[in-house]
N, C-alpha and C positions, 0 to 999 in steps of 0.2 A: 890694876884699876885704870877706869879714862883716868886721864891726867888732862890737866886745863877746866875749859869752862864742861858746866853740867849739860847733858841733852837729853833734851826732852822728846818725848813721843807722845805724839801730837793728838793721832790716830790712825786707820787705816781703810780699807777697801776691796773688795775682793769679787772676781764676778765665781759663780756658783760652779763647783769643780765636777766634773763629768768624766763618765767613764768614756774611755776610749771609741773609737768610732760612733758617737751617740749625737749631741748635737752640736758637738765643735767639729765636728769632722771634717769639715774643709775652711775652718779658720785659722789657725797656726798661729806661731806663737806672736809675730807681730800685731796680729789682729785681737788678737786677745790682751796684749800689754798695753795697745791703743784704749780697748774698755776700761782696764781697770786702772791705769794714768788716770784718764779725764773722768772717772767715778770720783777720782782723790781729791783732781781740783775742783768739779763740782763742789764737791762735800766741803772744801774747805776756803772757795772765793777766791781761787788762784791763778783765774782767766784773765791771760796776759801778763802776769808774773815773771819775773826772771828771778829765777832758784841759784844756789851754786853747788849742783848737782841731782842728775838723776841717774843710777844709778841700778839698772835690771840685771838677770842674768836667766839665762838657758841652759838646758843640758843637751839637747836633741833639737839641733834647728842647723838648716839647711846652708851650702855656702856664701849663698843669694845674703842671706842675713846677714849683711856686714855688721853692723853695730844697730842693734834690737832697743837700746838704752836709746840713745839717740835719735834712731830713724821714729819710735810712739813719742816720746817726747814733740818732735815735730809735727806730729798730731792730735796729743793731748790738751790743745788749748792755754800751754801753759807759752810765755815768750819764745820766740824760737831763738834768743838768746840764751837759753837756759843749756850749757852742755849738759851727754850724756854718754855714758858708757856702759860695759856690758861684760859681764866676770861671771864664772862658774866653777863651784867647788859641788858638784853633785848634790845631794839631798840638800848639802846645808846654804847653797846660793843666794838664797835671797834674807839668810838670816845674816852673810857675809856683805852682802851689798848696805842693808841696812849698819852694818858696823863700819864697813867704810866711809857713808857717809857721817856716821858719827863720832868719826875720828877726824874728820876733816871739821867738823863743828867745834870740838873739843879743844883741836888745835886755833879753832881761832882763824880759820882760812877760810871759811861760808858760814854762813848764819843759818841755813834750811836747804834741805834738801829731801828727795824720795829714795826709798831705798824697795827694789820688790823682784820681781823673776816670775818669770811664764813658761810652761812646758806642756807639750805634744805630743801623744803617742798613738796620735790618729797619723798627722801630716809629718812622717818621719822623710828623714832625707834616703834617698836609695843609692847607692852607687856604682857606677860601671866597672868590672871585675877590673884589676889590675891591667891583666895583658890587654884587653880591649880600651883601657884609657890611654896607656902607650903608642897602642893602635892607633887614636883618634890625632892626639899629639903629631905621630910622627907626618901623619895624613896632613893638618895642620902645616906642617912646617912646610910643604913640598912647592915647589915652583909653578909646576904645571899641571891640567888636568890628566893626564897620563901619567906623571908620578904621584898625582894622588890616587889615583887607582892601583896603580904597579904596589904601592904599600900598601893599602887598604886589604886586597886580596892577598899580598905574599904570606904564606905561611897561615892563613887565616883557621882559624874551627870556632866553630858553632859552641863550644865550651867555653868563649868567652865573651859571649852572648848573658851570662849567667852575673843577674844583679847580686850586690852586695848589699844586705840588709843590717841595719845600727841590731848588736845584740845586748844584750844583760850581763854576759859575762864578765869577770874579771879578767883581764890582760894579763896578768901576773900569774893565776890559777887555771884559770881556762871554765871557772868555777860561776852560776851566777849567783846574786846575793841569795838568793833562798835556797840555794846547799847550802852555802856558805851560812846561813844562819840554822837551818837543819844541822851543823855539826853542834852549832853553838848552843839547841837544844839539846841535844844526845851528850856534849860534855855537863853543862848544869843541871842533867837531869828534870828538863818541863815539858811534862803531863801535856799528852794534847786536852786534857778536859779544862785544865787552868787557862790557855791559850783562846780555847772556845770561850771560857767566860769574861774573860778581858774584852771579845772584840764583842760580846753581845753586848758589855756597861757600855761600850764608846760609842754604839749605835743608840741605846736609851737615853745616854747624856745628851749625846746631840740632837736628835728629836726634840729632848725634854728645852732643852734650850733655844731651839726654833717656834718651838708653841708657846716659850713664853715672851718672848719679840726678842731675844738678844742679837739678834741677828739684823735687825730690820735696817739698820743703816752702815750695818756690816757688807753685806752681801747684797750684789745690784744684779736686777734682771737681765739677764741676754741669753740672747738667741730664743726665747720665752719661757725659759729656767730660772727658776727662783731661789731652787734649793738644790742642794747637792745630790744629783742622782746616784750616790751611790748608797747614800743611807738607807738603812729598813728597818724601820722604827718598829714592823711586828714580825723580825726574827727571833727565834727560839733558841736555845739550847740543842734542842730535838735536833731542829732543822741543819744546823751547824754541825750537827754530828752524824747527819750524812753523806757530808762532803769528802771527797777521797783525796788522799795525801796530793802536793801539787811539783812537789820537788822531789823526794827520795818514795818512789812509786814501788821497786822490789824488794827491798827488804825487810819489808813487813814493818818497821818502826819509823815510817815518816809521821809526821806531829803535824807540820806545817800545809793549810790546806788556803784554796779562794778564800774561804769565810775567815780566818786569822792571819791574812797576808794582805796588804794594801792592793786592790789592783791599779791595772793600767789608766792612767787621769788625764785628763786636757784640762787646763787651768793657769790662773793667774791672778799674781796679789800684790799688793804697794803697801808703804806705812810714809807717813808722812813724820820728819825728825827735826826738830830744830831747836835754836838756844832760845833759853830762857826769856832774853829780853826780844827777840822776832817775835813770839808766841806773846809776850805782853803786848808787843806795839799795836801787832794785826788783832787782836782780842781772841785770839783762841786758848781751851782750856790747856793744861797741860796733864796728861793720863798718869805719868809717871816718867822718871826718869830712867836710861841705860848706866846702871853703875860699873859692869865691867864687861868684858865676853875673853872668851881664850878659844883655841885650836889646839891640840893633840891630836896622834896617830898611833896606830899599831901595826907591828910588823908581822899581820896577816898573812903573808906566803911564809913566816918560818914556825906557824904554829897558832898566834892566837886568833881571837874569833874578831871576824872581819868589821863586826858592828859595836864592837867590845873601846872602840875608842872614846866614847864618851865619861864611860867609868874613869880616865885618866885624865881627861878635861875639865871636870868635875869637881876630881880631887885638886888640882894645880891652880884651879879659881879658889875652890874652897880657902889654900892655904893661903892664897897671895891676900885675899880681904878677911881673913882671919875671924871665917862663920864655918858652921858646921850644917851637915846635911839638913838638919832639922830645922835649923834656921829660915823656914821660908813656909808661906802663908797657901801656899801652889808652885806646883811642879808641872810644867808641860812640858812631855817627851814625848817626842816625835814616834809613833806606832806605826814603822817600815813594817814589822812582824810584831804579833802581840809577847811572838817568843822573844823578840831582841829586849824589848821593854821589860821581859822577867827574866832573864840573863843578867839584865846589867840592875835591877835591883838587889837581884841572888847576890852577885859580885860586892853591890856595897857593906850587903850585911856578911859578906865571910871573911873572917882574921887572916886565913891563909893568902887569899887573893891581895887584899889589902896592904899586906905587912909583903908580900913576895912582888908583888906585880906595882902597888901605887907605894910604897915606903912609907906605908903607915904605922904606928904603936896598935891601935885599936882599928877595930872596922869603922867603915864611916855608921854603918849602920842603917836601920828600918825608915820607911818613911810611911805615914800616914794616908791609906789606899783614897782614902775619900777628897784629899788635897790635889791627886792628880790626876792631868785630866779633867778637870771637872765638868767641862762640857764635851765630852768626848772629844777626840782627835783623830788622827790620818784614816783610820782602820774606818772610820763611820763617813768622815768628808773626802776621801780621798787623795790621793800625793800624786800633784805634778811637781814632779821632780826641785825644780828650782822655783815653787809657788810656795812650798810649805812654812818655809819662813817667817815669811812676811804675815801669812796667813796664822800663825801661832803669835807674832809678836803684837800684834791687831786684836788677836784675842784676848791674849793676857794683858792689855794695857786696858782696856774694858773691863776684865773683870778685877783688877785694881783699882779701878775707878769706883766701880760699883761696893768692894768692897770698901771705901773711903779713903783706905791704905794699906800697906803689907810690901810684902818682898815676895818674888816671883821668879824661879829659878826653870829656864828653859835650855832644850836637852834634843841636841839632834846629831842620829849616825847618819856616814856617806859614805858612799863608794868611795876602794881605794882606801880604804879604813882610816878613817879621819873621825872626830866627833869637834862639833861647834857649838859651843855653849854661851848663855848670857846670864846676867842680874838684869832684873828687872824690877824698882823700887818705886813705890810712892807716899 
């Protein structure tokens, strides 16, 4: 559990997540952490403020980027006394950043801080093949115009001309996450027609919850986007079951398609966190409090399923505040694949896994389909990468509010088979 004082979650902010090349396509991640910064401090009267901490992260941003945290902060409107930093654990970033700053509250070392993460897979960074950056170097180092040429040309070929683009793959497998989660279909056995039906609720939930204003002071306009271009509120079943496999294409049994895989997102999210008695002094409400968060991993190159680390994060928060699965009012878990999401439920409810893999007596067991999710997730608004976070913990503190009170157990896989989990109570 935190240990020290309680923190609270204040609220959040998010500008409207978009598919790739659409209309963030030449603003990048600091441009977009600069919107949704000063959306927060708008929304929350914190023009000219000094915080003690902000707190971003990226997964895909360029070298130029030196510190993303820092450099939107300095444009957020917030004191330019307010440091800022910038941490990356793949998918789960900005639910990390938001826990760092709330461990720094808990301890008693800052009263308020932001915690959030921006990603791009429009303005990806590109790089010059090895030997041609060598090339450039050695050119670089050279005294005179004649030995920058005598290098530049020696030994030179046109083959290292040849850019280096950021991939998906795993370093460790050579694998990307959607094999990697296509195996993790094909071992638990999920139907691509249940996969289909998953990403069609996440698409109706999130509609359903944009028409009725949940969002209205969620989600701020930019670039002239109001909503998430990736939603389609009048997708079918039909239509989802035309799509052709996206990862395992020949052997007839790939599951995994576009319409039940996240695509490619540009985006950006913040949540604003602070103690009890900041949140009384300045008069803001308190949504709910962070009662614990944990990390686990899996050792995905020797066998298990690469997304499969949250089922073990899960169990080890379960045990440490001594609740059981059932224990919670809403579940939001992050929809990388609708299959990872039915994997790692298959997992809680079987004695084998359970008892062999988490050193359980009993499965943790079933959860309640209508508790999670309940305003759809990644699969309908889309996943930048280090945006999802913030963007699920913004949620669910909302709809703990609305509900009056409850507990609220959130659930995110990463690259590198890691899972990052929270409590979220009010």
């Amino acid at each position: 559990m935190l240990h020290g004082r309680p923190v609270a979650v204040l609220g959040g902010a998010r500008i409207p997540f978009c598919r790739q090349n659409t209309a963030y396509a030449d603003v990048g991640n600091l441009g977009m952490s600069v919107r949704t910064l000063g959306a927060v401090v708008e929304k929350f009267g914190l023009q000219g403020q000094q915080l003690g901490e902000v707190a971003m992260g990226a997964v895909l941003k360029h070298s130029s980027d030196w510190n993303i945290g820092r450099e939107a902060t300095l444009s957020s409107g917030l004191s330019p006394l307010t440091p800022g930093i910038t941490l990356q654990r793949a998918c789960g970033t900005s639910l990390d950043t938001i826990i760092t700053v709330a461990n720094k509250i808990a301890a008693g070392q800052i009263e308020v801080g932001i915690g959030g993460g921006s990603d791009t897979t429009s303005d990806v960074p590109i790089a010059h093949n090895p030997a041609f950056r060598r090339r450039l170097l050695s050119v670089a180092a050279a005294k005179t115009p004649m030995q920058r040429l005598g290098r530049f040309f020696k030994g030179f070929s046109l083959r290292e001309l040849k850019p280096e683009f950021p991939g998906v793959g795993e370093p460790r497998t050579g694998k990307s996450m959607g094999e990697h989660c296509e195996d993790m279909a094909k071992e638990w056995k999920i139907e691509r027609e249940a996969q289909d039906a998953w990403a069609l609720s996440s698409h109706h939930k999130l509609a359903a919850a944009y028409e009725r204003g949940f969002f209205d002071d969620l989600v701020v306009n930019f670039r002239g986007v109001s909503r998430d271009n990736i939603l389609r509120a009048d997708t079918t079943l039909e239509k989802l079951a035309t799509l052709k496999p996206a990862f395992d294409r020949s052997s007839g049994r790939g599951t995994l398609t576009a319409g039940n895989s996240t695509p490619l997102t540009d985006g950006a999210a913040a949540c604003l966190v602070a103690s009890d008695d900041w949140a009384a002094r300045h008069g803001h409400d308190v949504l709910c409090h962070i009662r614990d968060a944990h990390v686990s991993a899996v050792d995905f190159v020797h066998g298990e399923g690469l997304l499969m680390a949250p089922t073990v994060a899960v169990a080890e928060m379960l045990a440490r505040n001594r609740l059981t699965l059932q224990d919670f009012d809403i579940y939001e878990i992050h929809e990388a694949f609708a299959a990872q999401v039915l994997c790692t439920l298959r997992a809680w409810e079987s004695a084998d896994y359970c008892k062999t893999r988490l050193g359980l007596d009993a499965p943790l067991g079933a959860i309640d389909p209508a508790k999670i999710n309940p305003l759809g997730s990644s699969l309908a608004a889309g996943h930048p990468f280090a945006a999802t976070g913030a963007r699920v913990v913004a949620t669910a503190a909302k709809q703990l509010k609305e509900r009056g009170g409850g507990r609220c157990l959130i659930s995110i896989c990463t690259a590198g088979g890691m899972g990052v989990v929270a409590i979220l109570e009010r």
